[in-house]
C-alpha atoms as a printed R data frame, in Angstrom:
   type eleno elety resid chain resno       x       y       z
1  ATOM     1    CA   UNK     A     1  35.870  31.345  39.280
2  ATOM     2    CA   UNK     A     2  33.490  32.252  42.290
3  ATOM     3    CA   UNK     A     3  32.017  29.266  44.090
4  ATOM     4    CA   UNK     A     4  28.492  30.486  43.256
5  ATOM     5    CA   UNK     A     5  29.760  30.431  39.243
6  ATOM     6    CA   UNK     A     6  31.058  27.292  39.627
7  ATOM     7    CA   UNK     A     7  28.083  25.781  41.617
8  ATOM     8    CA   UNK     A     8  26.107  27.208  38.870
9  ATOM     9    CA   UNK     A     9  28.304  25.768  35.980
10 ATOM    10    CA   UNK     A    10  28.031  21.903  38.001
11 ATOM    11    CA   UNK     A    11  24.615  22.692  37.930
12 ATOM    12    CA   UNK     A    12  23.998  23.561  34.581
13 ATOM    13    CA   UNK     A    13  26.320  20.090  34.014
14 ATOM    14    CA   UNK     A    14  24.008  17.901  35.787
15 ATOM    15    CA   UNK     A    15  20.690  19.532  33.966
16 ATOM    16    CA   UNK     A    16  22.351  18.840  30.159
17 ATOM    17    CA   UNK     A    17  23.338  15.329  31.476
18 ATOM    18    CA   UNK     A    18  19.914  14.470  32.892
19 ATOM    19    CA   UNK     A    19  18.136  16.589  29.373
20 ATOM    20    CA   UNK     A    20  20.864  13.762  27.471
21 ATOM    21    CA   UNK     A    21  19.322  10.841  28.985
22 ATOM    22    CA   UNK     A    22  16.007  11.808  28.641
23 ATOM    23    CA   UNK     A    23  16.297  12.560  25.306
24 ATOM    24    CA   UNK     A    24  17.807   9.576  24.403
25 ATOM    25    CA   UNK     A    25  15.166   7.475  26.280
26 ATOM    26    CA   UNK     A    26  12.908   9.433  24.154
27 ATOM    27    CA   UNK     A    27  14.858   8.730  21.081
28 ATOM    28    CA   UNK     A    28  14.931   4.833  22.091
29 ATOM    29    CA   UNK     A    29  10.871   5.033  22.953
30 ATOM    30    CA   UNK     A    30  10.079   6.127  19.196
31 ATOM    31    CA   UNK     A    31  12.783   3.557  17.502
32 ATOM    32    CA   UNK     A    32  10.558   0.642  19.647
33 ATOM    33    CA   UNK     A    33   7.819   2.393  18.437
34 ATOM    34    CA   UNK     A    34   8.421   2.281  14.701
35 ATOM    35    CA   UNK     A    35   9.522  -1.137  14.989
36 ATOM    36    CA   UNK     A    36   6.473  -2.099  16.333
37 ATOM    37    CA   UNK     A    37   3.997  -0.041  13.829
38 ATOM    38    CA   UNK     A    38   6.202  -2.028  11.102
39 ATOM    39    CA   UNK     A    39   5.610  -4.534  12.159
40 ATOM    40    CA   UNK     A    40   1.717  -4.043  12.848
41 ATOM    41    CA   UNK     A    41   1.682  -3.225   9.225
42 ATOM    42    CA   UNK     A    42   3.594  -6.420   8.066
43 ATOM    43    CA   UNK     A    43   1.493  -8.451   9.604
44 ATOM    44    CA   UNK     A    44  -1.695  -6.643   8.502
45 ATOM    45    CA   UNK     A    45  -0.238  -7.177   5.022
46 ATOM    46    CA   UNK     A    46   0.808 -10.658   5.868
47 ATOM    47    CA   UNK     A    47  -2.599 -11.887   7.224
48 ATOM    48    CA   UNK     A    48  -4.780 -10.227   3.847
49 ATOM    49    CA   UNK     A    49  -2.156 -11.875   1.341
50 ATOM    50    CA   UNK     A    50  -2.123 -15.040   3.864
51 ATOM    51    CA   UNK     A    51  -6.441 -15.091   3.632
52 ATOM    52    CA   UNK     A    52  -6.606 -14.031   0.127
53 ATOM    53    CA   UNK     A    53  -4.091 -17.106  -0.850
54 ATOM    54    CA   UNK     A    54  -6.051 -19.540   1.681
55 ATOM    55    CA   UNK     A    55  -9.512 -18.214  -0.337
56 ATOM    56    CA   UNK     A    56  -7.843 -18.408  -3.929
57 ATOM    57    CA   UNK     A    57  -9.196 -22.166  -5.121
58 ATOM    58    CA   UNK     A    58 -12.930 -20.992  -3.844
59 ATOM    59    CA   UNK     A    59 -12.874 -17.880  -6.064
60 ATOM    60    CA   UNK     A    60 -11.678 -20.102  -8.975
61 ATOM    61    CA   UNK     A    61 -14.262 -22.541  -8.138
62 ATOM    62    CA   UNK     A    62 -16.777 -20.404  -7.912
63 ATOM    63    CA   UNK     A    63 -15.950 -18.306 -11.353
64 ATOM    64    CA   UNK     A    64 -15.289 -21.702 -12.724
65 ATOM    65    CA   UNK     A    65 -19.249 -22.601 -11.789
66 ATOM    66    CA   UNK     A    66 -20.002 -19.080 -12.612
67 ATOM    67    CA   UNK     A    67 -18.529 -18.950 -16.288
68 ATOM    68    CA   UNK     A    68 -20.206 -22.703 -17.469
69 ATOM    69    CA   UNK     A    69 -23.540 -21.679 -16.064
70 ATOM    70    CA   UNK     A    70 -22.939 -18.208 -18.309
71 ATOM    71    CA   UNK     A    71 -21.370 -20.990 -21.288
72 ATOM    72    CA   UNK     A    72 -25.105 -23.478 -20.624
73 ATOM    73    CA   UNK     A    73 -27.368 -19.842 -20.628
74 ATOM    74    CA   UNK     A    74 -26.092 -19.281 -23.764
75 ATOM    75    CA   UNK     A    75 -26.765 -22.412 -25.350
76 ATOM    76    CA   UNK     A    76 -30.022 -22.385 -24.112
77 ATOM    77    CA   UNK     A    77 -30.731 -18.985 -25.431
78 ATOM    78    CA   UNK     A    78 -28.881 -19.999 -28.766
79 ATOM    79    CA   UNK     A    79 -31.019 -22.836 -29.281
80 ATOM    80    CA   UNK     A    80 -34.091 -20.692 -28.325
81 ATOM    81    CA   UNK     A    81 -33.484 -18.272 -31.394
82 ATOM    82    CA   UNK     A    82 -33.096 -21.519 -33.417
83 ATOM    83    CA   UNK     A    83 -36.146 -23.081 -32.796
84 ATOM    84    CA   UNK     A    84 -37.668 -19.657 -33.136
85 ATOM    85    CA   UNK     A    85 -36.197 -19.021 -36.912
């Protein structure tokens, strides 16, 4: 092998060896990067289940309050067709 072949070849060596690392930093870059869109998402998730169980007891007041005003507007209108027959 010439020395111009063979200073080619080491050449060619060092390139695929400097491609490797980058492509493994690259490779490293988008596993950090899917780790941290998880875990964006699970704590999206996390807070709206987290609010929507700190919230639950006012929605049941409220449809609580809600369904015996409804229960009291129908009496009223109940006894309002009685008095009218």
């Amino acid at each position: 092998m010439s020395p111009e072949e063979r200073e080619l070849l080491n050449r060619s060596v060092r390139l695929a060896e400097e491609n490797n690392k980058i492509l493994h930093s690259m490779k490293r870059s988008q596993r950090w990067a899917n780790a941290m869109n998880a875990l964006y998402w699970v704590l999206i998730i996390g807070a709206t289940v987290g609010g929507y169980v700190l919230i639950q007891p006012y929605i049941d007041q409220i449809k609580s309050l809600y369904n015996g005003a409804k229960s009291e507007l129908n009496n009223i209108s109940n006894a309002i067709q009685n008095v009218k027959r």
